[in-house]
C-alpha positions in Angstrom: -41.5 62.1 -4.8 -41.1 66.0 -5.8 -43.8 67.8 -4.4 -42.5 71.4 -4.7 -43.3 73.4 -7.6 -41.6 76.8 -8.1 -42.8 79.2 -11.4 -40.9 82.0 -12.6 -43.2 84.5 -13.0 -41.7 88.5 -12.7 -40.7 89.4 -16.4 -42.5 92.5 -18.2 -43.4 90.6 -21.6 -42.6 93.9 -23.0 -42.6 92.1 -26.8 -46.1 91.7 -26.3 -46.8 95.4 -26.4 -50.3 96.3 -25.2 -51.4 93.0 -24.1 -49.5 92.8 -21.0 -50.4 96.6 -20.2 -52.5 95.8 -17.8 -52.0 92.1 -16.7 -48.7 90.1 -16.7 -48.3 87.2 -19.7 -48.8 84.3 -17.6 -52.4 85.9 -17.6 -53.1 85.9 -21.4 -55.8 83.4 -21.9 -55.9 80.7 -25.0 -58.8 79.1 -23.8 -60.7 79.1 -20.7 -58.2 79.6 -18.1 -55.1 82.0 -18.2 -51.4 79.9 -19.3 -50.7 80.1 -15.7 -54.2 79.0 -14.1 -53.6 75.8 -16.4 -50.0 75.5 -16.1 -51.4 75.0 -12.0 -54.1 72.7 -12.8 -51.6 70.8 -14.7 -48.9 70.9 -11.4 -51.9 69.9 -9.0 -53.1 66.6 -11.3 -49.9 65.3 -11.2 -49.4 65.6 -7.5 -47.4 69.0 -6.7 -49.0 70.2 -3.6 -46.8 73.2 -3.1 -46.1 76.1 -5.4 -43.9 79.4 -5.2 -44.5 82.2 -7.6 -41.9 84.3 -8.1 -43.3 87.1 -8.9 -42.7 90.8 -10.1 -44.3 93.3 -12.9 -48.0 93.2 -11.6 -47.5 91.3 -8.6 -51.2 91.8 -7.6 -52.6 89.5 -10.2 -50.6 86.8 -8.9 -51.7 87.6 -5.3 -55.2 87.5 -6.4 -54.6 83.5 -8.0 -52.9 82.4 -4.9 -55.9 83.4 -2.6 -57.7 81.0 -4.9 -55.6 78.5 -4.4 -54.3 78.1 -1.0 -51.3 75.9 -1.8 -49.6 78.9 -3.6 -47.5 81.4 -2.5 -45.6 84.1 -4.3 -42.6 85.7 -3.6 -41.8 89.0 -5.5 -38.9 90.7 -6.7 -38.9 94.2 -6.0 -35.7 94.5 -8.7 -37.5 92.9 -11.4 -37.1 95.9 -13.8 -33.6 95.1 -13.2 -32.9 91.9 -12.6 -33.1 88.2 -14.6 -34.9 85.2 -14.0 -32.2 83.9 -12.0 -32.3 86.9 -9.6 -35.8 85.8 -9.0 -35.3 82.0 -8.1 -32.8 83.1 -6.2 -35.5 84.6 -4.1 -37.3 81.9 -3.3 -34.1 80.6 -1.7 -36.0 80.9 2.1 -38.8 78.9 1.3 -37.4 75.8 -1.1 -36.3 73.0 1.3 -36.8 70.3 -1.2 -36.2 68.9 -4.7 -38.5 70.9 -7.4 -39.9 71.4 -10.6 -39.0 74.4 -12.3 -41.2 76.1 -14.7 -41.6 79.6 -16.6 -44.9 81.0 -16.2 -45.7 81.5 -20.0 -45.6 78.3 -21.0 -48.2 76.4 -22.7 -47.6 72.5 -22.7 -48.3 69.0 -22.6 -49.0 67.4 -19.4 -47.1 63.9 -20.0 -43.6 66.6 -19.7 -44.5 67.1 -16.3 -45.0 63.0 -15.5 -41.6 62.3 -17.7 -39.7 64.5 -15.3 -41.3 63.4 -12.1 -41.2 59.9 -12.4 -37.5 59.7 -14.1 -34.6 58.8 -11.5 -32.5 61.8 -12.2 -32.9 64.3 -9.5 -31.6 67.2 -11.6 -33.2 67.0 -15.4 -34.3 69.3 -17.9 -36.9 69.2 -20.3 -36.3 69.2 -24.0 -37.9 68.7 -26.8 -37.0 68.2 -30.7 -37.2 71.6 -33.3 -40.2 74.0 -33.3 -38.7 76.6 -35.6 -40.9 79.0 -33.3 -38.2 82.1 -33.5 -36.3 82.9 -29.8 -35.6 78.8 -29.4 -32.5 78.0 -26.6 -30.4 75.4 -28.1 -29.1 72.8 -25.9 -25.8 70.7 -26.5 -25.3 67.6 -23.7 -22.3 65.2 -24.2 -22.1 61.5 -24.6 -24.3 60.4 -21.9 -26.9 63.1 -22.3 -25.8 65.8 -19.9 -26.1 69.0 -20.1 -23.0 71.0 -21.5 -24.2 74.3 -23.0 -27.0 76.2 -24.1 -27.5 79.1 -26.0 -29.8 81.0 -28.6 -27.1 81.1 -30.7 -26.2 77.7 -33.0 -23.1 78.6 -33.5 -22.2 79.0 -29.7 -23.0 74.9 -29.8 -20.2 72.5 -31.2 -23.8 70.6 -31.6 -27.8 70.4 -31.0 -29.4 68.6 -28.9 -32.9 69.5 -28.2 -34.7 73.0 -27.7 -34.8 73.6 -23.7 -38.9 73.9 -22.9 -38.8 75.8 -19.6 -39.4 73.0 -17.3 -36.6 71.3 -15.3 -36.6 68.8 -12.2 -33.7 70.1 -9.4 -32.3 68.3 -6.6 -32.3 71.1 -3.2 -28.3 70.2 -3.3 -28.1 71.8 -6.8 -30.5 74.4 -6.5 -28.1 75.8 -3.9 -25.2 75.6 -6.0 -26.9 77.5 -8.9 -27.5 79.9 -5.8 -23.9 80.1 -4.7 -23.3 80.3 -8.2 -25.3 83.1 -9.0 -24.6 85.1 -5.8 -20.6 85.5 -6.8 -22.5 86.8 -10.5 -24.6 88.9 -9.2 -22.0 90.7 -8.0 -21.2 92.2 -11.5 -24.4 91.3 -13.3 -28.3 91.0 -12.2 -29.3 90.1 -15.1 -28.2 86.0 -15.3 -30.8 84.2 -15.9 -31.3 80.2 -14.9 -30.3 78.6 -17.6 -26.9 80.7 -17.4 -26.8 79.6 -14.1 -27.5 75.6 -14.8 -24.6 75.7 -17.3 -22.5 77.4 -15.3 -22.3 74.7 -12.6 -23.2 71.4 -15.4 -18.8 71.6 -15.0 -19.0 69.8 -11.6 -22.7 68.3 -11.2 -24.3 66.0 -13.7 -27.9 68.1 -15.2 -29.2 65.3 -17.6 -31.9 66.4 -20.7 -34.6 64.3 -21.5 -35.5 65.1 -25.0 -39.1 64.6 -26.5 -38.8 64.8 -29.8 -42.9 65.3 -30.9 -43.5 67.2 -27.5 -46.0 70.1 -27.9 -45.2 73.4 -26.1 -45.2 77.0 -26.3 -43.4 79.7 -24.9 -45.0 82.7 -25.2 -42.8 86.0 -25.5 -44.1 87.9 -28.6 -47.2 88.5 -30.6 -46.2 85.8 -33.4 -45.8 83.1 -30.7 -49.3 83.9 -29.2 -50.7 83.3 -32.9 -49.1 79.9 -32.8 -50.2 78.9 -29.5 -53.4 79.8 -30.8 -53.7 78.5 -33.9 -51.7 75.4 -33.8 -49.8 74.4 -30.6 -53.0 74.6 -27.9 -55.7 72.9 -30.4 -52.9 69.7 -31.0 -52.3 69.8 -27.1 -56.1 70.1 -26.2 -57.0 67.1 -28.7 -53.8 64.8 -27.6 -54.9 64.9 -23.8 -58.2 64.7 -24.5 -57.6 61.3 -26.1 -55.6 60.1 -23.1 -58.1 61.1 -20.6 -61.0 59.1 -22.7 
């Protein structure tokens, strides 16, 4: 059973303009709690007892969360300004000694992704759902048996569509250190690759399956127009779906 979670926390957010000023975006609020303090919640109810925060721009506030939480501890990346989201998971490469979920740290989303990931047999599996139309959506193309092939922003880099990756993938230890050996040949020339780069980079010689949802409700939040959605739309059908399955 995967108890390990690791969250990818270091970016900027710089299309958010003055609302990450002064506080990352994993600290925006929807509701009640910041997207990261329920992203955790979410991790803890259904039975992560470890979790690594990569961290970055405004480091402090995630400091400040993981003194609330003793099962957290955050890593940062001093080259953030520089460097991609792979640059940062491959940071936490001293402290993961077991199978993990993977998750980006502005993610609104439905907690039944989390149990669909844990409780399939694939060790390596990634998250997707069917079209949001949201703007900034990576396409994913898997072959005949639902593995992963490519993925891309780009349609037209895809001989076909999948599913929309969600940010939130199940890795084997085995396969998190080949996207490391991977990456650490990239980095030579570029520290900018980011994971998903990464996954399809090594998907040539180790199986990544995609479990597509096609109604799953999620949100990544990168830009102003995406927070409005959250808002207005994704959060309220999230918040009155689990609150059915809870009663």
């Amino acid at each position: 059973m995967v108890k390990t979670a690791a969250i990818l926390a270091a970016g900027i957010g710089s299309r958010l303009k003055e609302l990450t000023n002064n506080k990352p975006k994993g600290f925006l609020a929807i509701d009640k709690m910041s997207i990261i303090e329920e992203s955790v919640v979410k991790l803890f109810s259904c039975g992560i007892e470890e979790m690594l925060i990569g961290t970055g721009y405004l480091s402090d506030e995630y400091e400040k969360l993981a003194r609330r939480y003793s099962q957290i501890m955050c890593i940062k990346n001093n080259d953030f300004r520089d460097t991609g989201s792979m640059y940062t998971l491959y940071n936490l490469k001293d402290k993961i000694n077991d199978d993990f979920l993977l998750l980006e740290s502005d993610l609104i989303y439905e907690k039944r992704g989390l149990k669909t990931l844990l409780e399939d047999d694939h060790k390596d599996i990634i998250l997707g759902s069917g079209e949001t139309n949201s703007g900034d959506e990576v396409f994913i193309e898997v072959d005949g048996y639902s593995n992963l092939v490519n993925m891309s922003k780009n349609r037209n880099e895809l001989n076909s569509v999948y599913a929309e990756l969600v940010g939130i993938t199940k890795l084997s230890i085995d396969t998190y250190r080949k996207m490391c050996e991977f990456a650490g040949n990239g980095f030579k020339s570029n520290r900018k690759l980011d994971y998903e780069y990464t996954l399809v980079g090594i998907s040539t010689n180790t199986k990544i399956s995609v479990k597509k949802i096609d109604d799953y409700l999620w949100c990544e939040i990168d830009n102003e127009e995406h927070l409005k959605r959250a808002k207005e739309i994704v959060y309220p059908r999230i918040k009155d779906t689990e609150s059915h399955e809870v009663s």
